[in-house]
N, C-alpha and C positions, 0 to 999 in steps of 0.2 A: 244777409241771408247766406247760410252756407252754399259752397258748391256745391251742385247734384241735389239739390234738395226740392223734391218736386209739392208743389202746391195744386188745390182741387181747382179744378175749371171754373167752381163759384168763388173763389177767395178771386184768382184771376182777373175775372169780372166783378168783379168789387173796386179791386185795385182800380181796374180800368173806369170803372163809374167813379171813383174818389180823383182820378185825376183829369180826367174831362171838366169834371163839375169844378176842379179848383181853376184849372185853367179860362170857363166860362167866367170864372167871375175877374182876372185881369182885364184893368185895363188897356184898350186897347192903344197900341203906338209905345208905349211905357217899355224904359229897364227895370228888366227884374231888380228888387231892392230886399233886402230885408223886411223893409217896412212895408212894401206892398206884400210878401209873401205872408206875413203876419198878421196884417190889415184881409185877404183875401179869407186866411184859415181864419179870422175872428169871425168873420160873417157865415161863417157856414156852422161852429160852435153856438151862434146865438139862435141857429135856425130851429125852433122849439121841435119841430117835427122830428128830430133827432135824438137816439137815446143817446147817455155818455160813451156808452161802448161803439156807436158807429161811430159818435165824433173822435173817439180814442186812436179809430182806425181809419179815418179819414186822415187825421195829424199825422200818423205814421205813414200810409201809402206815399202823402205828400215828401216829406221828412226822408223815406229811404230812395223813394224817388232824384231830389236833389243831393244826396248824400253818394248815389250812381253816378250822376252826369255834371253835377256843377261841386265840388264840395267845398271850395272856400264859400260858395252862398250858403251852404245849408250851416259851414261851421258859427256863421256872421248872425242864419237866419234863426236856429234854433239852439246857437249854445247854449247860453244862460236863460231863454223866455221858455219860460213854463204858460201853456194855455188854459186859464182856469174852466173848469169846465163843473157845469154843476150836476150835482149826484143826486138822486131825490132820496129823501128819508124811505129807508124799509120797516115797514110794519112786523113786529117779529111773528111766527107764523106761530106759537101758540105762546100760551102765557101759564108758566109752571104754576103747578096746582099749588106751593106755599103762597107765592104771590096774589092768587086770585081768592085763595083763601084770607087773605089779608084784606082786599080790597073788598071781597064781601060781608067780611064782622066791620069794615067803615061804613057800609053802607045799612047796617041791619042799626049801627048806636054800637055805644059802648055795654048798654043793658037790652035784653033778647026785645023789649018792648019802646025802646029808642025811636024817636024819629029820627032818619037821616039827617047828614047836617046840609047846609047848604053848600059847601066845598065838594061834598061825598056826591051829594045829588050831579053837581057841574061833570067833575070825574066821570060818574057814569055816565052821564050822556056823551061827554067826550067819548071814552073808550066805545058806547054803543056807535056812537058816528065812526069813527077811526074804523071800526070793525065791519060794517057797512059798505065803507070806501073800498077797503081792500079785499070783502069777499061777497062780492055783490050777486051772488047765485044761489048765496049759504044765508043768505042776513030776512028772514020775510017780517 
C-alpha cells in the first residue's frame, strides 16, 4: 500500500475481521509454517458462506499482512500457491433478441404448425428454470 494512502474505516474493519478470523483458526502452540498459513487460508475459502470477492479479500488482508511483518514467510507462503477459489456461473442479464429469436422458431418446429422437438422442449424448460433462479421477483 502506498504511503499516505488513507483507507475508509470499513475496509479497516474488514482488514481487522480477516485477520482475527485467520489468526482464530491457527493452531495453538504451533510455528507459523507455510503449510499452516495455507492450510488455515484453505478453510476459510471452503467456507460456503463466503462470496469469492470476500475470500479474494480475506487472502489479501492475510497476504499484505505477512508481507508487512514476516516477509521471507509470506515470500515461502504465497509465492507460487495460487488459492483456487470458486466463482459461480453468472446468468447473462438479457438474451439479445437474434438469439431468443432463434430459440423461439426451435421451439414453434421447423413449419409454423410443428410440434416441439423433445431437445426444444428440455431447453426451454431449462432456460424457464435458469430464468426463475436468477430473477425470482420477475418469474410468476
Amino acid at each position: 500500500m502506498p504511503v499516505g494512502a488513507t483507507l475508509s474505516p470499513h475496509t479497516l474493519d474488514a482488514y481487522a475481521i480477516d485477520l482475527a478470523q485467520f489468526t482464530s483458526l491457527l493452531p495453538r502452540g504451533t510455528t507459523l509454517s507455510p503449510v499452516i498459513v495455507r492450510g488455515c487460508l484453505t478453510k476459510i475459502a471452503e467456507d460456503p458462506g463466503y462470496s469469492p470477492a470476500t475470500i479474494k479479500r480475506k487472502f489479501a488482508s492475510v497476504r499484505a499482512f505477512f508481507r508487512a511483518t514476516d516477509e521471507p514467510l509470506a515470500l515461502e507462503a504465497f509465492g507460487n500457491w495460487t488459492l483456487k477459489i470458486r466463482t459461480p456461473i453468472r446468468l447473462p442479464k438479457a438474451i439479445p433478441r437474434r438469439e431468443l429469436s432463434l430459440l423461439l422458431k426451435g421451439v414453434r418446429g421447423t413449419q409454423q404448425n410443428d410440434p416441439p422437438t423433445e431437445d426444444t422442449t428440455h431447453l426451454c424448460l431449462t432456460l424457464m428454470a435458469a430464468t426463475a433462479s436468477a430473477y425470482p421477483n420477475y418469474v410468476h
